[in-house]
PDB file of N, CA, C and O in Angstrom:
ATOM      1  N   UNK A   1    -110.043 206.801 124.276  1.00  0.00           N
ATOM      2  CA  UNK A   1    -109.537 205.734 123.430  1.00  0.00           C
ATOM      3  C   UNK A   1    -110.272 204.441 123.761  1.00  0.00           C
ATOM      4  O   UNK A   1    -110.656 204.190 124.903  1.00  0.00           O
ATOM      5  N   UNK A   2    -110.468 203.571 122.646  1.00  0.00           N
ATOM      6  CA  UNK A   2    -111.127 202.526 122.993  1.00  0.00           C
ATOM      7  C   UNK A   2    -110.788 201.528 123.825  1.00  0.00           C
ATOM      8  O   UNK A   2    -109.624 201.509 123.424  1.00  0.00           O
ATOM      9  N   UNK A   3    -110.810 200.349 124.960  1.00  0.00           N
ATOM     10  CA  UNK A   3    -110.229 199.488 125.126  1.00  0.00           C
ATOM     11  C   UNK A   3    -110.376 198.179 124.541  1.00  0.00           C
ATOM     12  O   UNK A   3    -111.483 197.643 124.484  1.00  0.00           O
ATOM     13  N   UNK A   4    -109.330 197.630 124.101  1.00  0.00           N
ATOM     14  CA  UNK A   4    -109.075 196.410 123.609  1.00  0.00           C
ATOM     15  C   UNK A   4    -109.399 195.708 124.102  1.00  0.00           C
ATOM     16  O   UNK A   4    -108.897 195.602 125.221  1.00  0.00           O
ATOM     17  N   UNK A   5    -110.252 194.884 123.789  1.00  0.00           N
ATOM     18  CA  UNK A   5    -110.707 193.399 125.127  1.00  0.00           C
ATOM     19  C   UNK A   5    -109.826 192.073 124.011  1.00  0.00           C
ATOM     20  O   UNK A   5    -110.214 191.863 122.862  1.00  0.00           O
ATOM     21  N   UNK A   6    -108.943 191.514 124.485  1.00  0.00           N
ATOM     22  CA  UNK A   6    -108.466 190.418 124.132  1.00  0.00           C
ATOM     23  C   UNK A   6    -109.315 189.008 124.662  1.00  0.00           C
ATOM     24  O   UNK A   6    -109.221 187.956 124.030  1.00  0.00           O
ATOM     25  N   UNK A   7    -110.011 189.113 125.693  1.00  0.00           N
ATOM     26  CA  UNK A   7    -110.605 187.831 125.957  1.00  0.00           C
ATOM     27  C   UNK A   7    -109.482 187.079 126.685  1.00  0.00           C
ATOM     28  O   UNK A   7    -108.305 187.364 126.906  1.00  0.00           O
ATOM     29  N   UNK A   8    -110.452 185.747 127.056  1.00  0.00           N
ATOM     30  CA  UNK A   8    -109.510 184.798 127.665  1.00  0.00           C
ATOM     31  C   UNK A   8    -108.170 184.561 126.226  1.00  0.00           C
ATOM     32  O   UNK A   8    -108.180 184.810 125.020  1.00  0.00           O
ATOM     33  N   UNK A   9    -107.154 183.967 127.177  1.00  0.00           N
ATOM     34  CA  UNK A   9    -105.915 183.555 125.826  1.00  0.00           C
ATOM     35  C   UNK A   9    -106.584 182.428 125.023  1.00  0.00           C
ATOM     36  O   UNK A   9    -107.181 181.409 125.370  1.00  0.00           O
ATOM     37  N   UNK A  10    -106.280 182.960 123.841  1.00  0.00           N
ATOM     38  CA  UNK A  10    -106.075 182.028 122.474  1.00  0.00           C
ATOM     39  C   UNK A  10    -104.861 181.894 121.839  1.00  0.00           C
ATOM     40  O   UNK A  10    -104.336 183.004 121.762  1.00  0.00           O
ATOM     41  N   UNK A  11    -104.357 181.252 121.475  1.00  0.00           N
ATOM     42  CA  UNK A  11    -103.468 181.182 120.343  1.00  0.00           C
ATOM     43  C   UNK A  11    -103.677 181.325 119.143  1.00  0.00           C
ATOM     44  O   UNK A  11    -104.672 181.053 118.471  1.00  0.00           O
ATOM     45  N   UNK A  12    -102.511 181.852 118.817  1.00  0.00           N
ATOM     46  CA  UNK A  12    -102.983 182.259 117.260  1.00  0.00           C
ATOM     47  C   UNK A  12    -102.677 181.462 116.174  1.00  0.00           C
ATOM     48  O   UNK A  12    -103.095 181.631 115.029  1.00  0.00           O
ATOM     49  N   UNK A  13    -101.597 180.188 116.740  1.00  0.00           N
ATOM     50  CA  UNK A  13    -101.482 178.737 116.082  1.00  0.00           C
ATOM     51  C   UNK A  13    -101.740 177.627 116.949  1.00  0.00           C
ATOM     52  O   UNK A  13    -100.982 177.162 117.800  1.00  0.00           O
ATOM     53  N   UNK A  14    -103.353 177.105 116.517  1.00  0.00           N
ATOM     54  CA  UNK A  14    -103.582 176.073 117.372  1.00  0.00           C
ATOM     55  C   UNK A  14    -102.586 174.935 117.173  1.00  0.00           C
ATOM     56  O   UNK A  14    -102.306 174.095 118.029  1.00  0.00           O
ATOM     57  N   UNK A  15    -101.906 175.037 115.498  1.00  0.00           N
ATOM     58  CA  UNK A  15    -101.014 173.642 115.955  1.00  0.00           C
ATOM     59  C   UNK A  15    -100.115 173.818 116.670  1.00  0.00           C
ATOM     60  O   UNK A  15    -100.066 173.240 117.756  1.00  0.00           O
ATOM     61  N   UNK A  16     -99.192 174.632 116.274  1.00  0.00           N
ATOM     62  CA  UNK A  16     -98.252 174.829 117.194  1.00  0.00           C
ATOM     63  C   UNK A  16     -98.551 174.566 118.315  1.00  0.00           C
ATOM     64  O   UNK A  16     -97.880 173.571 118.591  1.00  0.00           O
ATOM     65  N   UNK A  17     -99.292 174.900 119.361  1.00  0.00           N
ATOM     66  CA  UNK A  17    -100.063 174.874 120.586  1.00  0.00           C
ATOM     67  C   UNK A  17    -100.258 173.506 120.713  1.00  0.00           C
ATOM     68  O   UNK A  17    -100.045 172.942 121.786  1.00  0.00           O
ATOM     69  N   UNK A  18    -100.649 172.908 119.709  1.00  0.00           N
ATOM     70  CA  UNK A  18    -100.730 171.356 119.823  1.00  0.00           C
ATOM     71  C   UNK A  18     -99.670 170.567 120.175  1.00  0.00           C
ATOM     72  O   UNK A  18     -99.474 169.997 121.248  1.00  0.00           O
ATOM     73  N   UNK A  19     -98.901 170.584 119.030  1.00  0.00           N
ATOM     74  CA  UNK A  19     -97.829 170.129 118.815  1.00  0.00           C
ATOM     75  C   UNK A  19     -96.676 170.478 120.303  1.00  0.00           C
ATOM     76  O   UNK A  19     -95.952 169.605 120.781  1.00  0.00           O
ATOM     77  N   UNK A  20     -96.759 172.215 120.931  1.00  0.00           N
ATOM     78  CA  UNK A  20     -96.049 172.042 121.746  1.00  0.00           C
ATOM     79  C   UNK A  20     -96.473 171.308 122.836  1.00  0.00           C
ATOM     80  O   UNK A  20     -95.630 170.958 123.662  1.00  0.00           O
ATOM     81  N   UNK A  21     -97.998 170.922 123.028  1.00  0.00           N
ATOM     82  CA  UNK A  21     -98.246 170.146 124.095  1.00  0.00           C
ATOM     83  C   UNK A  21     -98.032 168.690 124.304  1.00  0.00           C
ATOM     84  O   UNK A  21     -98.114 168.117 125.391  1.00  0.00           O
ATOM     85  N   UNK A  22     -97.723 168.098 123.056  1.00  0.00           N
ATOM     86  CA  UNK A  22     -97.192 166.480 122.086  1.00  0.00           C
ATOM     87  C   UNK A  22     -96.283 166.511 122.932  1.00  0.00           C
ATOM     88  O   UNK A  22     -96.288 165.778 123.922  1.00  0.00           O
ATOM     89  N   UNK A  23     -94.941 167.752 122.553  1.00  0.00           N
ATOM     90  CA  UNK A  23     -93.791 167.469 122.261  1.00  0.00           C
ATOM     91  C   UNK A  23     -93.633 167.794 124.300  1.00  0.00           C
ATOM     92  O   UNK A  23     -93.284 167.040 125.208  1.00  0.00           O
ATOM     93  N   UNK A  24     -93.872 168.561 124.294  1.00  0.00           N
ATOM     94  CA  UNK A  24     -93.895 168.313 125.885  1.00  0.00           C
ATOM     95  C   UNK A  24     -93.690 166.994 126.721  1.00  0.00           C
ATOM     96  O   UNK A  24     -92.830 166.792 127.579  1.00  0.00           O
ATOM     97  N   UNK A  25     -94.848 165.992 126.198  1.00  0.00           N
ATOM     98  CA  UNK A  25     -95.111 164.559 126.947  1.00  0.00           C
ATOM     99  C   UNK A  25     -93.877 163.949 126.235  1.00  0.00           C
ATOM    100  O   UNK A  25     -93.180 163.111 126.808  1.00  0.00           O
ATOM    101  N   UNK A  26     -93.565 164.466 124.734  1.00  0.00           N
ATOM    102  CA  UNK A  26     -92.505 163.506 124.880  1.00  0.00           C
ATOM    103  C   UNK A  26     -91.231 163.840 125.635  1.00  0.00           C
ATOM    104  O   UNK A  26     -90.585 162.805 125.796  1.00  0.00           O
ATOM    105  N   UNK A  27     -90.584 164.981 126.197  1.00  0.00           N
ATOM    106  CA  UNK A  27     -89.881 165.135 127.112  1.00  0.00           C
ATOM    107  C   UNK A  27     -89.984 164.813 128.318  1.00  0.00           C
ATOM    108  O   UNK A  27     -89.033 164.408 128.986  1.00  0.00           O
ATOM    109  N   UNK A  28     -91.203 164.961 128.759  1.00  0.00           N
ATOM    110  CA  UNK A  28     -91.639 164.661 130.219  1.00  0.00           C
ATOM    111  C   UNK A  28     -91.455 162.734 130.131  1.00  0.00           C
ATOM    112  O   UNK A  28     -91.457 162.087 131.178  1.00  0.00           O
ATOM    113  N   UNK A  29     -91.372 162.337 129.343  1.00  0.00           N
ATOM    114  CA  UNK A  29     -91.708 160.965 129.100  1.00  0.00           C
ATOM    115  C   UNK A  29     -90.120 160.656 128.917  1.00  0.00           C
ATOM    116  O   UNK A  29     -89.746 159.603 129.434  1.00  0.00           O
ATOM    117  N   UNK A  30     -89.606 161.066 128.565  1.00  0.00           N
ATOM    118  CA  UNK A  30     -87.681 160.735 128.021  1.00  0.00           C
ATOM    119  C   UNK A  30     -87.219 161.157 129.833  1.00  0.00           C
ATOM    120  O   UNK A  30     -86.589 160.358 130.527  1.00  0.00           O
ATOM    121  N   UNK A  31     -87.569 162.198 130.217  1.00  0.00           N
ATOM    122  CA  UNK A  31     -87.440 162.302 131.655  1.00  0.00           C
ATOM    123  C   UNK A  31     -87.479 161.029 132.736  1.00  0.00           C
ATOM    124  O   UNK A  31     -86.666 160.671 133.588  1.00  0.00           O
ATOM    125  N   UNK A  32     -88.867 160.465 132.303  1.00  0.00           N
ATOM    126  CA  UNK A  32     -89.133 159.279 133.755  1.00  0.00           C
ATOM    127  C   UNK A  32     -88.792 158.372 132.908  1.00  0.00           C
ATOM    128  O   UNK A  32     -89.085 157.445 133.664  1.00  0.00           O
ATOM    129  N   UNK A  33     -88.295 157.664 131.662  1.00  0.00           N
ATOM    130  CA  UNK A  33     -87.622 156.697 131.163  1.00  0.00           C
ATOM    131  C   UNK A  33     -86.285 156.839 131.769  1.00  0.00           C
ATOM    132  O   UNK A  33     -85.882 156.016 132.592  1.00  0.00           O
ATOM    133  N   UNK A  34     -85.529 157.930 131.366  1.00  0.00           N
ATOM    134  CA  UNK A  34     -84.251 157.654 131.763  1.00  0.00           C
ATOM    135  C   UNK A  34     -83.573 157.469 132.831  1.00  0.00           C
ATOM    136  O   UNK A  34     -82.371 157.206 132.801  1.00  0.00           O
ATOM    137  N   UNK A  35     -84.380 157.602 134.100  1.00  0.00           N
ATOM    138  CA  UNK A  35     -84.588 157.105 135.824  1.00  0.00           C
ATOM    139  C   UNK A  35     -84.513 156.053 135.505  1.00  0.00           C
ATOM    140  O   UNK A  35     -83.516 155.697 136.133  1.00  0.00           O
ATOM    141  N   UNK A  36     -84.991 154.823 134.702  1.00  0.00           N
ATOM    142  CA  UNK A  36     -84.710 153.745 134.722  1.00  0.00           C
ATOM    143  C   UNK A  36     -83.678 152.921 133.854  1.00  0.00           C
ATOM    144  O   UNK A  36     -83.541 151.708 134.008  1.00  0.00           O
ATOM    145  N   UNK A  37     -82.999 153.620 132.980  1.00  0.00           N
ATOM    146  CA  UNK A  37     -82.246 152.939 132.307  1.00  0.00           C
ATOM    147  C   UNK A  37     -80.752 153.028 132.967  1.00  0.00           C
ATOM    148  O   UNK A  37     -80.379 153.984 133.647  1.00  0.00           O
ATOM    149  N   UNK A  38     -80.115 152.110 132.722  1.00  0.00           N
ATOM    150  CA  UNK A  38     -78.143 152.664 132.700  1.00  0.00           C
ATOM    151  C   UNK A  38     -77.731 153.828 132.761  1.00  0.00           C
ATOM    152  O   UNK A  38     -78.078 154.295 131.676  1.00  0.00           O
ATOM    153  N   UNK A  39     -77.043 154.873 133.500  1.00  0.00           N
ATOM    154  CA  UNK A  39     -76.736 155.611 132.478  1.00  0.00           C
ATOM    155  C   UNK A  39     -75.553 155.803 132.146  1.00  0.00           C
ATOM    156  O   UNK A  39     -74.603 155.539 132.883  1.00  0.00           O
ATOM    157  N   UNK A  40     -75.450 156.311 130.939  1.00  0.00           N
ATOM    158  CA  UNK A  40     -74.120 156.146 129.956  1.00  0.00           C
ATOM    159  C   UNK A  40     -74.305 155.048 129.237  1.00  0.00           C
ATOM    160  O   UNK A  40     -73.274 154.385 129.122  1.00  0.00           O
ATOM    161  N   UNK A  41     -75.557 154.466 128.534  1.00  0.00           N
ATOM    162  CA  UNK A  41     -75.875 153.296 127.746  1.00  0.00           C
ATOM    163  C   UNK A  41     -76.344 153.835 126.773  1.00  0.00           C
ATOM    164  O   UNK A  41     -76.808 154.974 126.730  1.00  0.00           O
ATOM    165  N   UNK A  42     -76.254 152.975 125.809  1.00  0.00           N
ATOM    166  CA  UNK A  42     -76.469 153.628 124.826  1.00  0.00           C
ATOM    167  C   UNK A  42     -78.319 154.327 124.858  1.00  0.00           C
ATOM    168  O   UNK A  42     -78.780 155.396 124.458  1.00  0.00           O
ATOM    169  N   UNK A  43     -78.899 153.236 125.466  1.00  0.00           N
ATOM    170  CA  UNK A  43     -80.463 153.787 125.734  1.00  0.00           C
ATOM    171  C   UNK A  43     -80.804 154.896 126.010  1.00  0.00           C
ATOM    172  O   UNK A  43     -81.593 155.591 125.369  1.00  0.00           O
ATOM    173  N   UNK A  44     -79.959 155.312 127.492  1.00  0.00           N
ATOM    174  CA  UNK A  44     -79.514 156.491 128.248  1.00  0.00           C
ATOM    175  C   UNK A  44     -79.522 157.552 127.115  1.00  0.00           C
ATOM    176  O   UNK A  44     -80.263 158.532 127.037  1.00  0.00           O
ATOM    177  N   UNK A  45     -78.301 157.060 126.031  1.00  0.00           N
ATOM    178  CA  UNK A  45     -77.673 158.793 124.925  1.00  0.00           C
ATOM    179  C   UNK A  45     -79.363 158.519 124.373  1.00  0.00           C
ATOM    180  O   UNK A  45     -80.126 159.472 124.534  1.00  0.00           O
ATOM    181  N   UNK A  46     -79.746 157.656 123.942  1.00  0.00           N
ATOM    182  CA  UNK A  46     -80.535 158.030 122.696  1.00  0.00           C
ATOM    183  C   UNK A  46     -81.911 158.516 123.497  1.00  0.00           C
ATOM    184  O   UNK A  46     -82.568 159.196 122.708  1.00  0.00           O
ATOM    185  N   UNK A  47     -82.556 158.411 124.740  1.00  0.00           N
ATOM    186  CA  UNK A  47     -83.447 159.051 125.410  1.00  0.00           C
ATOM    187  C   UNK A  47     -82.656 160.845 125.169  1.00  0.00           C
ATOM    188  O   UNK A  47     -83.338 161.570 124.445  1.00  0.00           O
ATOM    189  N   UNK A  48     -81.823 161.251 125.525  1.00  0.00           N
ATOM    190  CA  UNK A  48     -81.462 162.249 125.709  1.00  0.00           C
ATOM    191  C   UNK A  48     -81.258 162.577 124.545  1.00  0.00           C
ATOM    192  O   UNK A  48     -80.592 163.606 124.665  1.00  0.00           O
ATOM    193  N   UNK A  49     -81.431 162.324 123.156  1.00  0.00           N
ATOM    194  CA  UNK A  49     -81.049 162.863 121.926  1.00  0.00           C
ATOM    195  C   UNK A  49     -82.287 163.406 121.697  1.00  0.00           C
ATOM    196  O   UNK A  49     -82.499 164.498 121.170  1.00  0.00           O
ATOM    197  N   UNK A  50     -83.266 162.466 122.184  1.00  0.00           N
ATOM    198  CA  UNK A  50     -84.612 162.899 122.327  1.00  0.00           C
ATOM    199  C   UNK A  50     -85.381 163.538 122.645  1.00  0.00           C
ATOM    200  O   UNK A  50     -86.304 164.038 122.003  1.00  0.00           O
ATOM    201  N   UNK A  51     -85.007 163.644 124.102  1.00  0.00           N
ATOM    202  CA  UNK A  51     -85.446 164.406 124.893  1.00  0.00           C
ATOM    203  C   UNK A  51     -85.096 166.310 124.638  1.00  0.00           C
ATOM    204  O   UNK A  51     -85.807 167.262 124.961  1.00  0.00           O
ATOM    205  N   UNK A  52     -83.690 166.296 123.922  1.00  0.00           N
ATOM    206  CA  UNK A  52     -83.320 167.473 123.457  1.00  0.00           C
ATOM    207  C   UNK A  52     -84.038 167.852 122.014  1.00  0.00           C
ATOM    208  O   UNK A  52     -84.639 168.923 121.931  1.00  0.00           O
ATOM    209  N   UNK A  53     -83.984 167.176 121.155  1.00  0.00           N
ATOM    210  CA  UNK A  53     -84.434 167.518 120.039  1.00  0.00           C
ATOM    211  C   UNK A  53     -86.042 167.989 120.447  1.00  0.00           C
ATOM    212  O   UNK A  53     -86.585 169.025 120.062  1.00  0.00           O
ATOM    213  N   UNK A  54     -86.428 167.317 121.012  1.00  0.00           N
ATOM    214  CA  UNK A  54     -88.292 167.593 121.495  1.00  0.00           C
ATOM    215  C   UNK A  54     -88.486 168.988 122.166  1.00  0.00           C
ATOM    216  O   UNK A  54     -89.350 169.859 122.064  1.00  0.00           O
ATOM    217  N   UNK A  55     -87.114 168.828 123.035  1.00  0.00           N
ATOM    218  CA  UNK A  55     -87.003 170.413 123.465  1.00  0.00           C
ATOM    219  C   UNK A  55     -87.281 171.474 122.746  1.00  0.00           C
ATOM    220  O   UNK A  55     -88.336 172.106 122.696  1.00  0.00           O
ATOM    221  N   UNK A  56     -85.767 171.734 121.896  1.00  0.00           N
ATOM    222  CA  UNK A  56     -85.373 172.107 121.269  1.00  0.00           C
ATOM    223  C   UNK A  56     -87.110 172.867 120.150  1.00  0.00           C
ATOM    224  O   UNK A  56     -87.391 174.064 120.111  1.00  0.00           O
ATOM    225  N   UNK A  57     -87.898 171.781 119.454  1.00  0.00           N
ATOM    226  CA  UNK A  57     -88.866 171.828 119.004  1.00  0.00           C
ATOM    227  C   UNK A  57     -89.796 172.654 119.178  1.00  0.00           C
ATOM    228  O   UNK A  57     -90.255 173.396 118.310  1.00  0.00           O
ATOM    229  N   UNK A  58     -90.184 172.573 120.462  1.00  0.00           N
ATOM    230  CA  UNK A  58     -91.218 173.090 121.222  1.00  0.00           C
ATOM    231  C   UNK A  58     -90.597 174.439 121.687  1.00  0.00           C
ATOM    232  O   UNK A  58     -91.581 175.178 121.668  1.00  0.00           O
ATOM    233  N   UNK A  59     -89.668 175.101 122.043  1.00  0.00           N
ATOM    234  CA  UNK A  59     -88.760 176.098 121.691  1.00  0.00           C
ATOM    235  C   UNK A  59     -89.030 177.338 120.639  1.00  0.00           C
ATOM    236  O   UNK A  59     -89.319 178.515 120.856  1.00  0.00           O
ATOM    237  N   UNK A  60     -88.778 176.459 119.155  1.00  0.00           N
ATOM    238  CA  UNK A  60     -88.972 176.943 118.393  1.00  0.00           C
ATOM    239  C   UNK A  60     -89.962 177.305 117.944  1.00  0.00           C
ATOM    240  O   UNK A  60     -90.229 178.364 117.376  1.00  0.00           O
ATOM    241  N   UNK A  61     -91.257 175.471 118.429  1.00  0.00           N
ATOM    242  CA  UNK A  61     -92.849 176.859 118.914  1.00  0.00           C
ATOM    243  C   UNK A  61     -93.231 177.651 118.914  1.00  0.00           C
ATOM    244  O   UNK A  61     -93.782 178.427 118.132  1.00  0.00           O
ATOM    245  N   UNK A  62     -92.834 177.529 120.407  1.00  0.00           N
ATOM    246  CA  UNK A  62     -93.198 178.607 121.016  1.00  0.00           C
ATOM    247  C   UNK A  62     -93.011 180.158 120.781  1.00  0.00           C
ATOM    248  O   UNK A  62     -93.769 181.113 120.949  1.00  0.00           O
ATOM    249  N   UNK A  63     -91.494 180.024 120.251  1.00  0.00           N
ATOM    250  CA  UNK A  63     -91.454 181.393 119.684  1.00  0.00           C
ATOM    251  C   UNK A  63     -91.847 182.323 118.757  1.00  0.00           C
ATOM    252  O   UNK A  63     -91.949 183.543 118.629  1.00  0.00           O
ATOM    253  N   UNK A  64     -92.083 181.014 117.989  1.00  0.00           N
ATOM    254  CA  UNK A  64     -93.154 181.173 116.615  1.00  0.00           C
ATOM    255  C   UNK A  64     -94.528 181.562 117.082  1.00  0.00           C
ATOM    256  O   UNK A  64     -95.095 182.361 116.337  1.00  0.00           O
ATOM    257  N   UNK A  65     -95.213 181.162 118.185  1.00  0.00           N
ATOM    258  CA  UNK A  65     -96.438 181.293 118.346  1.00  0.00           C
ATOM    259  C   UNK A  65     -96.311 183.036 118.878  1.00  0.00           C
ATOM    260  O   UNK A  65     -96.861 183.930 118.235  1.00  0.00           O
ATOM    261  N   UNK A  66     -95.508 183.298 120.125  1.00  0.00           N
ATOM    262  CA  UNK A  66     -95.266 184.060 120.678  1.00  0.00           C
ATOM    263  C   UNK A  66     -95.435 185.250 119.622  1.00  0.00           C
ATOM    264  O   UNK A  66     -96.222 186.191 119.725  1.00  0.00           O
ATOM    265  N   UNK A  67     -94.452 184.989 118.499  1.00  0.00           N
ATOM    266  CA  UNK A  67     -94.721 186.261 116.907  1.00  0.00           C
ATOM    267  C   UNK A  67     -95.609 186.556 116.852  1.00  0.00           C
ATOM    268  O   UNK A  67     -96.016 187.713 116.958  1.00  0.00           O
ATOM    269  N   UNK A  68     -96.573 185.002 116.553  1.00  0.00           N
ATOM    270  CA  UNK A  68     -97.236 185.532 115.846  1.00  0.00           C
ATOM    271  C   UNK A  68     -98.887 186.198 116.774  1.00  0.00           C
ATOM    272  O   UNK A  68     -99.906 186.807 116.448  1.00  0.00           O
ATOM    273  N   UNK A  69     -98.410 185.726 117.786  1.00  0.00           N
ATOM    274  CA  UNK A  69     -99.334 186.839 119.306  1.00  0.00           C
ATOM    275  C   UNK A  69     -98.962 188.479 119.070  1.00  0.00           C
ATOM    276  O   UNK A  69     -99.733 189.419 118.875  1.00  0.00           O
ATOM    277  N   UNK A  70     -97.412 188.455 119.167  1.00  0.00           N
ATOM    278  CA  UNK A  70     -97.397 189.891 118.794  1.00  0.00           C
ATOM    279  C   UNK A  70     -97.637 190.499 117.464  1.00  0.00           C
ATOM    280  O   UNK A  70     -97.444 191.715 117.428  1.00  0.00           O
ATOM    281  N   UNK A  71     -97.943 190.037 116.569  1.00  0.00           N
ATOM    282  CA  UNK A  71     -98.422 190.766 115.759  1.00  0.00           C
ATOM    283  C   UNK A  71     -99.686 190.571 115.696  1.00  0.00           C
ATOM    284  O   UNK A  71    -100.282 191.483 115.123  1.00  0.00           O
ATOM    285  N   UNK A  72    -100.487 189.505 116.166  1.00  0.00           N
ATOM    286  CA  UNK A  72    -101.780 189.655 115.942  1.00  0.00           C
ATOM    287  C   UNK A  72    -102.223 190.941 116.976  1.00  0.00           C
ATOM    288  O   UNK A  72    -102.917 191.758 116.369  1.00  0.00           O
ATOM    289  N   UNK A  73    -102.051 191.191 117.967  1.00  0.00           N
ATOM    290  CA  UNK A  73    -102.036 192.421 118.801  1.00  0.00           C
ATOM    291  C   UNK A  73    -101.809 193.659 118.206  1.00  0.00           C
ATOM    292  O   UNK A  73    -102.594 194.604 118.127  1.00  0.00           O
ATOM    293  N   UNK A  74    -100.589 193.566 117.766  1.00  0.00           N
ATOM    294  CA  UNK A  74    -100.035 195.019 117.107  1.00  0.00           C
ATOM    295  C   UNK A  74    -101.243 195.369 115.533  1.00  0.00           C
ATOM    296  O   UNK A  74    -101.081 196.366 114.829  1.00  0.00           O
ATOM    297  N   UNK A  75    -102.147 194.526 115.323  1.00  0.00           N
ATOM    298  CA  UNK A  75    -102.632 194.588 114.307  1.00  0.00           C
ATOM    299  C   UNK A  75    -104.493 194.852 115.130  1.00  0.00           C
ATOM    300  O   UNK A  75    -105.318 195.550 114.541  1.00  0.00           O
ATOM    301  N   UNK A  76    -104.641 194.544 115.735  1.00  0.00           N
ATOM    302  CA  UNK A  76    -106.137 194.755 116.817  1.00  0.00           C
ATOM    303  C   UNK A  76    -105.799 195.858 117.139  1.00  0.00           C
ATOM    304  O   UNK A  76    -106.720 196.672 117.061  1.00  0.00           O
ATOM    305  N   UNK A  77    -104.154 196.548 117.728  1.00  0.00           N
ATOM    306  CA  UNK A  77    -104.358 197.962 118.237  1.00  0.00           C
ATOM    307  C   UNK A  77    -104.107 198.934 117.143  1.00  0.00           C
ATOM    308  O   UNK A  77    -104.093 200.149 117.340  1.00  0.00           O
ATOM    309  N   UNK A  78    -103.914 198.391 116.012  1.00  0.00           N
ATOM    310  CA  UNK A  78    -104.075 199.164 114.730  1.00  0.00           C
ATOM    311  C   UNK A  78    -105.863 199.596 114.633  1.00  0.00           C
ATOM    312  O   UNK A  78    -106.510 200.608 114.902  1.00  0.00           O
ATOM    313  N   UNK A  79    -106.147 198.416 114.173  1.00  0.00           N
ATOM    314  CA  UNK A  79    -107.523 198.751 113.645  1.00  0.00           C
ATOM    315  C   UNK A  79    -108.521 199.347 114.996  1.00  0.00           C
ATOM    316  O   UNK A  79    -109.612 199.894 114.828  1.00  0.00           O
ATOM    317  N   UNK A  80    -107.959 199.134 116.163  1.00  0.00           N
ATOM    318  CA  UNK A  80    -108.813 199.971 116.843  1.00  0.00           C
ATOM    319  C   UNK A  80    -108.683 201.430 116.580  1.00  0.00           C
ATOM    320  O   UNK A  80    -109.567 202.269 116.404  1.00  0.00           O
ATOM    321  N   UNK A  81    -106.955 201.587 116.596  1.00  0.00           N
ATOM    322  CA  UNK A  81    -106.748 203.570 116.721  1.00  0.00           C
ATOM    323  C   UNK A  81    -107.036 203.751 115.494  1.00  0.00           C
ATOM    324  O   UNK A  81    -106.353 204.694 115.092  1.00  0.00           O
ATOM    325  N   UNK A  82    -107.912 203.205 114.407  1.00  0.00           N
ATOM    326  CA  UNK A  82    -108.120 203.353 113.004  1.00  0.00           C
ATOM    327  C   UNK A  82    -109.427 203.502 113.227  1.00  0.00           C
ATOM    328  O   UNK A  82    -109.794 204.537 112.670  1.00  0.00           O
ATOM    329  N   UNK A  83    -110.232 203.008 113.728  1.00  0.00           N
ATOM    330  CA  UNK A  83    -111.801 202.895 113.872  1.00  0.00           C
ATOM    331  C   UNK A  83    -112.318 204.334 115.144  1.00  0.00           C
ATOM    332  O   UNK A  83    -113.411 204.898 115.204  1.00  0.00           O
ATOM    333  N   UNK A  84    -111.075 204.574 116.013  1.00  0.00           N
ATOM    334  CA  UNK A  84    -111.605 206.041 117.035  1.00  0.00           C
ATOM    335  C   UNK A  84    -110.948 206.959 116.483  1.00  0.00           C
ATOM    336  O   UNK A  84    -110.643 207.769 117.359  1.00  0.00           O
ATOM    337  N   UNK A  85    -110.529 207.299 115.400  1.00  0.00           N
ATOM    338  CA  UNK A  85    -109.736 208.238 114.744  1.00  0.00           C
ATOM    339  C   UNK A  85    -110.816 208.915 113.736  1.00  0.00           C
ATOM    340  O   UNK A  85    -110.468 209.816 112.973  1.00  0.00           O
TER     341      UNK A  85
END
């Protein structure tokens, strides 16, 4: 049987990939803001509305990207057992 060489990782949605790396800094960034604010101020909630929704985002990404990895795979080990057949 043939082996599949996948190569170094790619993604199979560079935005996504983008975007989860955006949305990243903006969590990491709502993180070392909110060390400095009040907390329980209103600054405080609205960093953390933020900081979740960005989560949350990049989440949904990822999982999206993750799909669409597995099917780009499940579709390379198609056309390989199609091409040694």
């Amino acid at each position: 049987m043939e082996k599949i060489n996948f190569g170094k990782y790619q993604p199979s949605c560079f935005l996504a990939h983008e975007h989860i790396n955006k949305l990243a800094v903006i969590v990491g960034r709502c993180d070392l803001l909110k060390d400095r604010v009040e907390e329980n101020s209103e600054l405080s909630r609205g960093l953390s509305e933020i900081r979740e929704l960005a989560q949350v985002m990049a989440d949904e990404l990822k999982q999206h990207q993750c799909d669409l990895d597995a099917i780009t795979k499940a579709e390379a080990v198609k056309k390989a057992a199609a091409r040694s057949s």
